[in-house]
C-alpha positions in Angstrom: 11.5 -31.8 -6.9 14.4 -33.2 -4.8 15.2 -29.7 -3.9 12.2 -28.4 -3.1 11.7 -31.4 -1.1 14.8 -30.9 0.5 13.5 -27.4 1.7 10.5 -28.3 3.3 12.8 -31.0 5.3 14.6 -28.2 6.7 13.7 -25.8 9.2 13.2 -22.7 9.3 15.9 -20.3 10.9 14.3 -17.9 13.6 14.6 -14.4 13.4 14.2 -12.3 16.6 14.1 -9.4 14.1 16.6 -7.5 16.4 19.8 -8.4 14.6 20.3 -5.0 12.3 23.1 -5.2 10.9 23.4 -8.3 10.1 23.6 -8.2 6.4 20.8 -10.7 6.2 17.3 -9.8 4.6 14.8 -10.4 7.2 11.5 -12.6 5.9 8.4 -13.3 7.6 5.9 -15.7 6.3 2.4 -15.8 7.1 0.5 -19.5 6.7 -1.8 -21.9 8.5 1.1 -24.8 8.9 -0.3 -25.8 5.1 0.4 -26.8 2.0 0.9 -23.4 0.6 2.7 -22.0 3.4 5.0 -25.1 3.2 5.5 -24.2 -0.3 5.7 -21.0 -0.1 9.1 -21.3 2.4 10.2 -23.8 0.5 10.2 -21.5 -2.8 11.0 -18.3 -1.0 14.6 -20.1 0.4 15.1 -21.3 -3.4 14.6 -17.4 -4.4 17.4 -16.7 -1.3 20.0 -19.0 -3.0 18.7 -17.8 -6.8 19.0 -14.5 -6.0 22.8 -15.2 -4.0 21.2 -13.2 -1.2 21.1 -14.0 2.8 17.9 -14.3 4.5 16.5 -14.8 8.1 13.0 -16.5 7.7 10.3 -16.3 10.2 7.3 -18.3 9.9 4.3 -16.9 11.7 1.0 -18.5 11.9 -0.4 -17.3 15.5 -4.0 -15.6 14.3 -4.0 -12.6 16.3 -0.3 -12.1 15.1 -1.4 -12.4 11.5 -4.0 -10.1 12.0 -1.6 -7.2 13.5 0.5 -7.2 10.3 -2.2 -6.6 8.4 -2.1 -9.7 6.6 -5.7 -10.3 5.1 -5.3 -13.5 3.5 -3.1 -16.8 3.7 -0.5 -17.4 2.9 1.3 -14.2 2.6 4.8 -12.8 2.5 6.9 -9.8 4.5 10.1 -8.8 3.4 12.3 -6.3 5.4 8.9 -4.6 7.2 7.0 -4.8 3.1 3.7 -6.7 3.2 4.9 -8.0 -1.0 2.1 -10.6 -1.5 -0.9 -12.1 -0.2 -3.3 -15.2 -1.0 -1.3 -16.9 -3.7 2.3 -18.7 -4.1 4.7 -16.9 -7.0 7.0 -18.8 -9.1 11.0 -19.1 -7.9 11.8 -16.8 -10.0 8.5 -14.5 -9.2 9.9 -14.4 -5.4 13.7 -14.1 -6.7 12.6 -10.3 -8.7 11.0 -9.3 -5.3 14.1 -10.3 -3.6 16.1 -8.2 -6.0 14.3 -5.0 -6.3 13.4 -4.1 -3.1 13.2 -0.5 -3.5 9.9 -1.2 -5.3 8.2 -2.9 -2.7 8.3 0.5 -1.4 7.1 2.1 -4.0 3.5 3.2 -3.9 2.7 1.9 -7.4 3.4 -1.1 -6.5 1.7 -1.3 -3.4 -1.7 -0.1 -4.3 -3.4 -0.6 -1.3 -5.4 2.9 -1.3 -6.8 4.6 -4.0 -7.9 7.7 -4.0 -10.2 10.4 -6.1 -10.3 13.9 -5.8 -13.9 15.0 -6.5 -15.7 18.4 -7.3 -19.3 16.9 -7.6 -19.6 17.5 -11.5 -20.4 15.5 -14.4 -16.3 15.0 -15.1 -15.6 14.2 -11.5 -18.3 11.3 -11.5 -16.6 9.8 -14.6 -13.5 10.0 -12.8 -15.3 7.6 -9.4 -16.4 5.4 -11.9 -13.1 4.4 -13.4 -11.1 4.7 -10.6 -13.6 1.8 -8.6 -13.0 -0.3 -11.7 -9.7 0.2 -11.6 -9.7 -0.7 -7.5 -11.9 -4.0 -8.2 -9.2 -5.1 -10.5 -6.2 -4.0 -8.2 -8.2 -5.2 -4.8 -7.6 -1.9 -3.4 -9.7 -0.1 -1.1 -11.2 3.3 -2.2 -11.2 6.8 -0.9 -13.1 9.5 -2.4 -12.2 12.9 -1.4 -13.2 16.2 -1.7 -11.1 19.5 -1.1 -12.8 22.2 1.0 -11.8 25.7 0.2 -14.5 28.2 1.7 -16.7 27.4 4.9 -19.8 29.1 2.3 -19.3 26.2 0.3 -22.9 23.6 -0.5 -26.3 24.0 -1.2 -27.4 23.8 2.0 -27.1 26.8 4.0 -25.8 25.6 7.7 -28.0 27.6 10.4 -25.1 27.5 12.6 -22.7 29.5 10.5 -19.4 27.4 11.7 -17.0 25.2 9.9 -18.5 22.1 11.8 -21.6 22.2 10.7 -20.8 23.3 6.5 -18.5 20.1 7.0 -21.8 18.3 8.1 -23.2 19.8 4.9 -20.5 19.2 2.4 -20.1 15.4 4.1 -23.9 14.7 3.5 -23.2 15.8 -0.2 -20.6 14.0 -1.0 -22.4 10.8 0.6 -24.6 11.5 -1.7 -23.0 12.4 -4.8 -21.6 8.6 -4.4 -24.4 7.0 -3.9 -26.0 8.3 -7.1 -22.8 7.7 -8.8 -22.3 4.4 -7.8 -25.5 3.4 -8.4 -25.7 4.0 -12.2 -22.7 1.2 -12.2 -25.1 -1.2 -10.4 -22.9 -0.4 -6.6 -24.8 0.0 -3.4 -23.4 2.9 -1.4 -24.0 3.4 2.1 -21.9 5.5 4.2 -20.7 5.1 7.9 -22.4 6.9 10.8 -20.4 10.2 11.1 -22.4 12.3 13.4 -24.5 11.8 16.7 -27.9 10.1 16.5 -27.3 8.6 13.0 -27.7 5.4 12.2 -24.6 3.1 12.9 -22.7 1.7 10.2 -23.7 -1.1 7.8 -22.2 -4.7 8.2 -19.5 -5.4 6.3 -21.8 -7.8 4.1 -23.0 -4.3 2.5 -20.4 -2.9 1.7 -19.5 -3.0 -2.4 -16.2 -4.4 -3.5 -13.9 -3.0 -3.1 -14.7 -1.0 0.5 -15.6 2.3 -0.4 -15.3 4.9 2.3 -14.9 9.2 1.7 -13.9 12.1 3.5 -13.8 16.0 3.1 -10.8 18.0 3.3 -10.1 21.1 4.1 -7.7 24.2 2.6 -7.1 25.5 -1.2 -7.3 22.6 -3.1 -4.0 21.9 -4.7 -2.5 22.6 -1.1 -5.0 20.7 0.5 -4.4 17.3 -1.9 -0.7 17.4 -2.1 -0.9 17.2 1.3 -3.2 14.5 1.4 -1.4 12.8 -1.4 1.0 11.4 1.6 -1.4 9.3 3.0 -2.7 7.4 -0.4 -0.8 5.2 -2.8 -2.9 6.7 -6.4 -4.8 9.8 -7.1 -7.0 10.5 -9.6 -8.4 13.9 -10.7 -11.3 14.3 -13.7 -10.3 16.1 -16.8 -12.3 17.9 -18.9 -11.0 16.2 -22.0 -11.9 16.7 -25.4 -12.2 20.7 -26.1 -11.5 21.6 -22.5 -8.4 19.6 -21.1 -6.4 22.7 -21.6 -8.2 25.0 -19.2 -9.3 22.2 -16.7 -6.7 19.1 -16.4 -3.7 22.3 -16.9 -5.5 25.1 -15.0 -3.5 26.3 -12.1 -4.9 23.3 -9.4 -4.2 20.5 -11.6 -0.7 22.0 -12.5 0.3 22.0 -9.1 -1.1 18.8 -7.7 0.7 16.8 -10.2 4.0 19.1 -10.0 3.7 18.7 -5.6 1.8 15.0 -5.1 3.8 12.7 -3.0 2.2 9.6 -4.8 1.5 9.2 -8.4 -1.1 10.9 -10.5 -3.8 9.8 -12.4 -5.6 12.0 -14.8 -9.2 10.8 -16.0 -11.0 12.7 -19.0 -14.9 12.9 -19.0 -15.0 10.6 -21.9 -13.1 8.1 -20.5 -14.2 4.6 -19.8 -12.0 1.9 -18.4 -11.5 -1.1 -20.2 -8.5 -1.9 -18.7 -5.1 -1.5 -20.0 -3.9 -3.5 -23.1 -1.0 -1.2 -24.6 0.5 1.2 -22.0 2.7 3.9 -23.5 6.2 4.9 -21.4 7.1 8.8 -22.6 10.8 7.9 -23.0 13.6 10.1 -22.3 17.2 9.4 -20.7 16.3 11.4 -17.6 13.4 8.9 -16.8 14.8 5.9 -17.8 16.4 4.3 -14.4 15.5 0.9 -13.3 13.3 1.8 -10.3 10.8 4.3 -12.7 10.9 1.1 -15.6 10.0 -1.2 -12.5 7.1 0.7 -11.2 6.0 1.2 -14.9 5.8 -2.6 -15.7 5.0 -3.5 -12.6 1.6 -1.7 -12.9 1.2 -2.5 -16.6 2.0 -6.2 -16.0 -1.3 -6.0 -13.7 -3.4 -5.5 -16.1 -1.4 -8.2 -18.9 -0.7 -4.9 -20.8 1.7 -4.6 -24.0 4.2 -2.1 -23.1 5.3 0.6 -25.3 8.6 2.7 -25.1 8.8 5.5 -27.0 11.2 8.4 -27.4 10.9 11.5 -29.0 13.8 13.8 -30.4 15.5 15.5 -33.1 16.9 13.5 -36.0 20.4 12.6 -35.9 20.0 11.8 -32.0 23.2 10.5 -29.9 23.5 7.5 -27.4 20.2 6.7 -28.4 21.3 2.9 -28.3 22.7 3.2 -25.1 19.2 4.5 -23.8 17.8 1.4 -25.2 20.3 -0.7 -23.7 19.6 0.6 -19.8 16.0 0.2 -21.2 16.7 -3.2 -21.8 18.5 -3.7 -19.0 15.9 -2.7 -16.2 13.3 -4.7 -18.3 14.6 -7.4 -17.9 15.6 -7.5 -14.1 11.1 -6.0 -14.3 10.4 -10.2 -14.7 7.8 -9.1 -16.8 7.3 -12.4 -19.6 6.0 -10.4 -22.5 8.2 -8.3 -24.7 8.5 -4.8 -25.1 8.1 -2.1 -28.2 10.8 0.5 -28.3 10.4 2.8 -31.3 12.5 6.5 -31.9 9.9 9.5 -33.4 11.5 12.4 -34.8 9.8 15.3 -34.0 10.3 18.9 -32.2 7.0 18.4 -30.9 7.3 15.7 -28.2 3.9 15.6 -26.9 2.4 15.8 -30.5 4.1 12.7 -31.4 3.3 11.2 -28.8 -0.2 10.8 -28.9 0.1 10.4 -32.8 1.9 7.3 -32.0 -1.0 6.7 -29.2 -3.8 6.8 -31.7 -2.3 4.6 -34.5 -1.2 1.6 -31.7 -4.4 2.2 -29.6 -2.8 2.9 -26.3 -5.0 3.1 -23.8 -2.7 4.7 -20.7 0.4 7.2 -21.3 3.0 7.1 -18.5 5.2 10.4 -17.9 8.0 10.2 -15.3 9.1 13.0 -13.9 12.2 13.5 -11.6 11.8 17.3 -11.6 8.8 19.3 -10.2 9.0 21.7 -13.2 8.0 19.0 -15.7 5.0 19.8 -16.6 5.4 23.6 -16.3 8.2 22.9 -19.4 5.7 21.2 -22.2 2.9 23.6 -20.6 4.7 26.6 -22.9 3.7 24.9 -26.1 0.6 26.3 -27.2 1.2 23.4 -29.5 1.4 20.8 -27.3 -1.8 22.6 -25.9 -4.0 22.2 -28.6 -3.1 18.6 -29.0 -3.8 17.5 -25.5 -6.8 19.1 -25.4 -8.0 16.7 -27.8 -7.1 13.4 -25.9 -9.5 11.4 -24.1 -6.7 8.9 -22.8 -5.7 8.9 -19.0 -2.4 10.1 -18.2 -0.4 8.7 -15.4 2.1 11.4 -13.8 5.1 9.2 -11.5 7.2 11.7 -9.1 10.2 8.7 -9.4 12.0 11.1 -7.0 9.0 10.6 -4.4 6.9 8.6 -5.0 7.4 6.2 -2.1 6.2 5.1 1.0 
């Protein structure tokens, strides 16, 4: 207590925020001159001198100021340019992990501030807005649904104008709409914004379902269209057919190449899916995915959602340096913060994928996690008509991480 007290006797050193290159990390924290912004500094210098690092604090509590960070609610955190935490005051050692890993404040999994579902107005794709709004009301993210527009003779609607402006009026009306009846089976009002002249303006916020829901149609051959729009989000999700069809639909030529191109993680979201949250997460070990920053974003998601993580590699028998993977494993674990233990097991088997979600069904995992570094990933188990068969019968989502891009 003496030295927190200490710390809130002192002040805080200003930071023009023009002094690149001084070696020091640069903090900004956001509070009302209160309790928890007093505590917050006071933690967030005992973080600095945990964590041996240098920092240059700024303490900013001018509304308008707040506002133009984005900072939505008190007290909050900044650390080199990275909004890292709003609304609440982490532990020491909490703030000294941020301090630490600071490539993962960058990271889009760990962000979270914009989900976003690719939709084709079908049975699967409705599935797949359910479970990702679930998934936004737990993360307190806001929610984009998106649909890809190939062909200006696209709708059921025929436009009398024949041009691209007025099928986009079409398609945007039936997407609207696709929501609302979506939405609505969960119990969630949906009303969209005014979008063309002489409609009605747009509801008060008070209307708007929680999270904010807002959509938008896109335009150009689909995979093309949502790897490019992938830039702009920090989670996509796509529907899967799942069981008896995840072959042809979640592996068909579109899906192949939006989780081989994305520029932000990919989630993948069977028709017989229903979120329930997380409670055992499954890593697809291997060495090549295995360095600190892909283990980070992992647990850093999982942790979310208090979810027993599982690491789990699959080889031949008789496997070298097998220990030594554990041991990195270990290692970026650890420096993840994350308070609950982990469950590293070795499965001997030439079929990875097989064994995988063998293991998946006896320890009822509920998310599998594959992290790619190289495009081609999926394009390499793809071969297998074994590996085929078997994921044609899974209903469990499967998260894609580009480690090598997956950033903002």
């Amino acid at each position: 207590m003496k030295a927190i007290a200490s710390v809130l006797a002192a002040d805080l050193a200003p930071c023009t925020g023009n002094c690149q290159g001084c070696g020091k990390t640069h903090i900004k924290i956001f509070g009302a001159h209160d309790t928890k912004a007093r505590l917050l500094g006071a933690r967030v210098r005992l973080a600095l001198d945990a964590a041996g690092m240098d920092g240059k604090i700024l303490e900013i509590a001018d509304p308008m100021s707040v506002q133009a960070y984005g900072v939505r609610v008190l007290p909050a955190l900044m650390v080199e340019g990275e909004l890292v935490l709003q609304g609440f005051v982490p532990s020491v050692t909490e703030i000294a992990r941020l301090m630490k890993n600071k490539d993962l404040f960058k990271s889009k999994l760990f962000q979270l501030r914009t989900l976003s579902v690719a939709v084709d107005m079908s049975d699967v794709s409705a599935n797949a807005l359910v479970f990702a709004w679930k998934i936004a009301s737990r993360m307190d993210s806001k929610l984009e649904i998106v649909y890809a527009m190939d062909s200006i003779f696209e709708g059921t609607v025929p436009s009398a104008s024949g041009f691209l402006s007025g099928y986009s009026k079409t398609m945007q009306s039936e997407l609207d709409t696709f929501i609302t009846d979506t939405m609505a089976v969960v119990g969630v009002k949906y009303e969209p914004a005014a979008r063309f002249p002489g409609e009605p303006g747009e509801p008060s916020a008070s209307k708007h379902p929680q999270p904010s829901i807002s959509s938008k149609v896109i335009y150009g051959a689909p995979d093309v269209a949502l790897a490019q729009y992938s830039r702009q989000t920090d989670l996509l999700i796509l529907g899967a057919t799942g069981r008896g069809g995840l072959g042809k639909k979640l592996f068909g030529s579109v899906s192949i190449e939006v989780s081989r191109t994305s520029h932000c993680p990919v989630l993948f979201v069977s028709k017989e899916a229903e979120y329930r949250g997380f409670e055992n997460v499954l890593y697809a070990s291997d060495f090549d995915s295995l360095n600190p920053l892909s283990v980070q974003q992992t647990v850093s998601f999982a942790r979310r959602f208090d979810a027993q993580m599982h690491f789990v590699h699959v080889g031949p028998g008789g496997e070298k340096d097998l220990e030594a993977q554990r041991e990195r494993f270990e290692a970026s674990f650890g420096e993840s913060g994350y308070n609950k233990p982990f469950i590293f097991s070795k499965l001997v088997s030439e079929d990875i994928v097989g064994a995988l979600y063998e293991y998946a069904f006896y320890h009822r995992i509920e998310l599998l996690v594959f992290v790619t570094h190289h495009r081609s990933f999926w394009d390499n188990i793809l071969h297998k008509s074994v590996t085929n068969e078997v994921l044609a019968t899974s209903d469990i989502p499967i998260l894609v991480i580009h480690s090598d891009d997956d950033m903002l």
